[in-house]
C-alpha positions, 0 to 999 in steps of 0.5 A: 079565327082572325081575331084570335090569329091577329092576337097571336101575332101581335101579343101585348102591345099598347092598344094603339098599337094593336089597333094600328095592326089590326088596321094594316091587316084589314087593309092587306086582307081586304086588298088580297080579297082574303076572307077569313074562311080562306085564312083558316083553310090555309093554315090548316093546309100548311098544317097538314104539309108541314106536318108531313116532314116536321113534328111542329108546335101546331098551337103556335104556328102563324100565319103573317102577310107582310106588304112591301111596295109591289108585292105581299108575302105570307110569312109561316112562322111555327117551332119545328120540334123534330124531323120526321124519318120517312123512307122513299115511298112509305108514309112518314112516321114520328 
């Protein structure tokens, strides 16, 4: 799952440049005491939220952390298709 994750995010890049990615997120993850269970459980999570607003591309979403200087971010990244119309109270339909 985080190998193929990494791939995604990365695309085709020189293997050096891969290997450097590859690196940086190990480091991030293993600071963050993510494992890659954790990962996958998020992703699905914000799948399932996101999906009840937005049709979205669910092959193509990403899931990025992005350490600054004092903190990290998680970046979700996923085209949204269409807004899903829902009235107060019901449960959205496409």
């Amino acid at each position: 799952m985080l190998n193929g994750f990494i791939d995604k995010l990365i695309g085709k890049n020189k293997s050096k440049d891969i290997a450097k990615k590859r690196l940086q997120f190990a480091l991030i993850y293993d600071k963050l005491d993510i494992s890659e269970e954790i990962l996958g459980n998020l992703q699905q999570d914000i799948i399932e939220v996101v999906s009840r607003y937005f049709i979205i591309d669910k092959k193509s979403l990403t899931l990025d952390i992005q350490r600054e200087r004092n903190f990290s971010a998680l970046v979700v990244n996923t085209p949204i298709i269409k807004a899903v119309r829902r009235e107060v109270g019901k449960k959205a339909t496409a």
